[in-house]
C-alpha positions in Angstrom: 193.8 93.2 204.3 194.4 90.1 201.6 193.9 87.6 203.9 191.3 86.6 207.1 192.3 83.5 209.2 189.9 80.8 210.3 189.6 79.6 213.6 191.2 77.0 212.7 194.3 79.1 211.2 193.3 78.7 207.7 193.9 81.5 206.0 190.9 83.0 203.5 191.1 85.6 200.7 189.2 89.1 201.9 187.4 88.7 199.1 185.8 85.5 200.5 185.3 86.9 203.7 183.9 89.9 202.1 181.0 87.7 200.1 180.1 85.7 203.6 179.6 89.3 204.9 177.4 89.8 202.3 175.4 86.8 202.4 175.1 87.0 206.4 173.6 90.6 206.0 171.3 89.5 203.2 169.7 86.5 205.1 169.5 88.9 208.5 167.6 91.2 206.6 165.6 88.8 204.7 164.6 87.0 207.9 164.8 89.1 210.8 164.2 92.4 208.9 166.0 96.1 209.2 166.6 96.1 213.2 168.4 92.7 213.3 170.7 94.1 211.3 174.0 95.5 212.8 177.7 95.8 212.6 178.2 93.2 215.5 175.6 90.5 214.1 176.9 90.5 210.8 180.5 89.8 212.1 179.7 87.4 214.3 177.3 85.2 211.8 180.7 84.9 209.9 182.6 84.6 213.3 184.5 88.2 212.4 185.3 90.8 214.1 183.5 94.6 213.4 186.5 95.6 212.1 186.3 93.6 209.2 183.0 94.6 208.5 183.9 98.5 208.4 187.2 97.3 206.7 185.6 96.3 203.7 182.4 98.3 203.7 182.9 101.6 205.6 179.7 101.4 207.5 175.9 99.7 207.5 174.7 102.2 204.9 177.5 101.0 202.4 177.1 97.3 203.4 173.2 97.4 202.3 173.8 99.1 199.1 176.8 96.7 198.4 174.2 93.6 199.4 171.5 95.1 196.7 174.2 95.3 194.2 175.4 91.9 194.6 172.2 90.4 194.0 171.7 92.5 191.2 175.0 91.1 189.8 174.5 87.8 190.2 171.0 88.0 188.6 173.1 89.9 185.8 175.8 87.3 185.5 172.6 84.6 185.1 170.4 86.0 182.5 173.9 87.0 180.6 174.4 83.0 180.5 171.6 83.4 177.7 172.9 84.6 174.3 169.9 85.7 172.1 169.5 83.3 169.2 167.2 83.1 166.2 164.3 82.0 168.2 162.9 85.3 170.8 160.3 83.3 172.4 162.9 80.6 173.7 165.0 83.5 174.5 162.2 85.1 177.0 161.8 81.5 178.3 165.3 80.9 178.8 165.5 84.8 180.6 162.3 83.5 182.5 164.0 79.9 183.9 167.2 81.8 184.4 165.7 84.4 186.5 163.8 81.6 188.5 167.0 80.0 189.0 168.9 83.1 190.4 166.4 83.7 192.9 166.0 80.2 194.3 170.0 80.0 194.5 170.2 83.7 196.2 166.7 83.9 197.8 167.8 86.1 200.6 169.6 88.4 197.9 166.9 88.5 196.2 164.3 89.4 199.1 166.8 92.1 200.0 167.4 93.3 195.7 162.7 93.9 196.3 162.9 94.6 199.6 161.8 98.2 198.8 161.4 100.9 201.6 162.0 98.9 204.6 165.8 99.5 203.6 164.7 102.9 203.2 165.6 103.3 207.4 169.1 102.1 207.2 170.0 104.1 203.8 168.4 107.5 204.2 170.2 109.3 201.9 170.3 106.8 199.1 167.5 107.7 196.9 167.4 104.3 194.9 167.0 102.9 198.0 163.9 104.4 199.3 162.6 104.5 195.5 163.1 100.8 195.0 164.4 102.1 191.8 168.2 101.0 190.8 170.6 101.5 188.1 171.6 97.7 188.0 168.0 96.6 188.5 167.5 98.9 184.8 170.2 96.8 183.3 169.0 93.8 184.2 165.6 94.8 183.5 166.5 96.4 179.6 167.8 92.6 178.7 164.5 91.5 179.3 162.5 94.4 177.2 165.5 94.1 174.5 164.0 90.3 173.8 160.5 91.2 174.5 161.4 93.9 171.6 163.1 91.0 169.6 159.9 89.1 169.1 157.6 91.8 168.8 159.7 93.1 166.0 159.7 89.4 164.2 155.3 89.5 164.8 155.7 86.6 167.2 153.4 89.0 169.9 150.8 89.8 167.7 148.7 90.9 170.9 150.7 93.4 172.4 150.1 95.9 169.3 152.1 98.7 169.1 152.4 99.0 173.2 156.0 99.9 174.4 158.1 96.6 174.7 159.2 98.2 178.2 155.5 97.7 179.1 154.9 94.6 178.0 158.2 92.8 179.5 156.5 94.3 183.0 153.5 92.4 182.5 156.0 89.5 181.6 158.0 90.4 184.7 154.8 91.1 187.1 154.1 87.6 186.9 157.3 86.1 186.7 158.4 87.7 190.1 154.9 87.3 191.6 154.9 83.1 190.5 159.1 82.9 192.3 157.8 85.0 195.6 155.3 82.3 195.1 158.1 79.3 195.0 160.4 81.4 197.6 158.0 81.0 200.0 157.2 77.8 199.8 153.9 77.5 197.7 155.4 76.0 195.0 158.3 73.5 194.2 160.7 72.3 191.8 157.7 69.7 190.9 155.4 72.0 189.8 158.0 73.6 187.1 155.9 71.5 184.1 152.4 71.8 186.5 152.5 75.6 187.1 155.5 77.7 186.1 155.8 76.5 182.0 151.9 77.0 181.8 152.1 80.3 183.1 155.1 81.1 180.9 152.6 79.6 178.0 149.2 81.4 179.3 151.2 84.7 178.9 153.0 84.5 175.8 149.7 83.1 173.9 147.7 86.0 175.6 149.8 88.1 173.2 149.3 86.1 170.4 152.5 84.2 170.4 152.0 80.7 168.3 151.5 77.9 170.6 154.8 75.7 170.9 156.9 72.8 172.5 160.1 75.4 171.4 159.3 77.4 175.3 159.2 73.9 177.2 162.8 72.7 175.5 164.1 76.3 176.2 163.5 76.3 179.9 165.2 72.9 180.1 168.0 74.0 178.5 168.3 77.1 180.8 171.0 77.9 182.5 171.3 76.5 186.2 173.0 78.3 189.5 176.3 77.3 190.4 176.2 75.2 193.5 175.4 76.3 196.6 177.8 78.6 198.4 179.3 76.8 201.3 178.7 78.2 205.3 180.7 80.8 206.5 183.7 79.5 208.8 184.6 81.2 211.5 187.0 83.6 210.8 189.1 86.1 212.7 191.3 89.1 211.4 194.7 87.9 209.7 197.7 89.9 212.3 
């Protein structure tokens, strides 16, 4: 199947079709939670039949894990939008705004991607799953602790010693998610980016012993942003 027509005879590409699937089970589980989520919901929040669904994913097990491995992509695809450069305390702010930015352009993704063992239900047999433990959240995760490394090596984090940069980027990454779960659920905005989230970013590097500098405020400016909003799902049918 290449192809799913719209309502309105339009053909799409599956893969299109496939990503609305995606993003309908993501905000049903985000939302609603475990039990809202079946086969003939999904299809019909992207106006599909179930025989797309199964088409592409095989069942509700396989959709979940492909839904968790999306948003693990996409936050991949973000923070890979920030080279590392000479400066590795603009590069953990840049990784920081980036990260922001991915989950406020994918929040249901990313409610889903830390959703940990209420998934566990769906997926019984997938140990990640009911761990909370994935191989693409370690990837993204290592390019974190690779610049957390980066600027311990260089004496920039004077106060983390001789700790294990992998502990000290989940300190780093404790309070970045906790500040976004924060934003996602309405506590915060976009206006309290130089209020809140830049002070925090500041509090924690100097609590390390990082030199205080305006280098972290022009790094998060210059952060990469999410593409634009993906557009609703049409209504689609199978292609005959």
């Amino acid at each position: 199947m290449s192809e799913v027509s719209t309502a309105s005879g339009k053909a799409v590409p599956a893969a299109a079709v496939r990503t609305r699937l995606l993003e309908a089970a993501a905000r049903l589980l985000a939302q609603e939670g475990p039990k809202a989520l079946t086969a003939r919901r999904v299809a019909a929040e992207v106006g599909a039949s179930t025989m797309v669904l199964y088409t592409h994913f095989g069942g509700m097990p396989e959709l979940v894990r492909a839904v968790v491995d999306e948003g693990f992509e996409r936050l991949a695809a973000m923070l890979a939008d920030v080279p590392p450069s000479g400066d590795p305390l603009a590069d953990l702010a840049r990784l920081a705004a980036a990260y922001r930015a991915n989950a406020l352009a994918n929040p249901n993704l990313y409610a889903v991607m830390f959703g940990g063992s209420v998934l566990a239900e769906i997926c019984p047999d997938d140990q990640e799953i009911r761990t909370g433990r994935f191989t693409e959240g370690a990837g993204t995760f290592g390019v974190l602790v690779e610049a957390t490394g980066r600027a311990m090596s260089a004496g920039l984090l004077p106060g983390a010693g001789d700790a294990d940069p992998a502990d000290v980027s989940a300190q780093l990454w404790s309070a970045l998610h906790g500040y976004v779960m924060l934003e996602l659920g309405g506590h915060f905005t976009a206006a309290d980016e130089e209020t809140v989230f830049l002070p925090l970013l500041r509090t924690l590097a100097v609590g390390l012993g990082a030199p205080v500098s305006d280098g972290m405020a022009d790094a998060i400016r210059t952060a990469p942003q999410p593409a634009s909003e993906p557009e609703p799902a049409q209504p689609a049918q199978p292609a005959e």
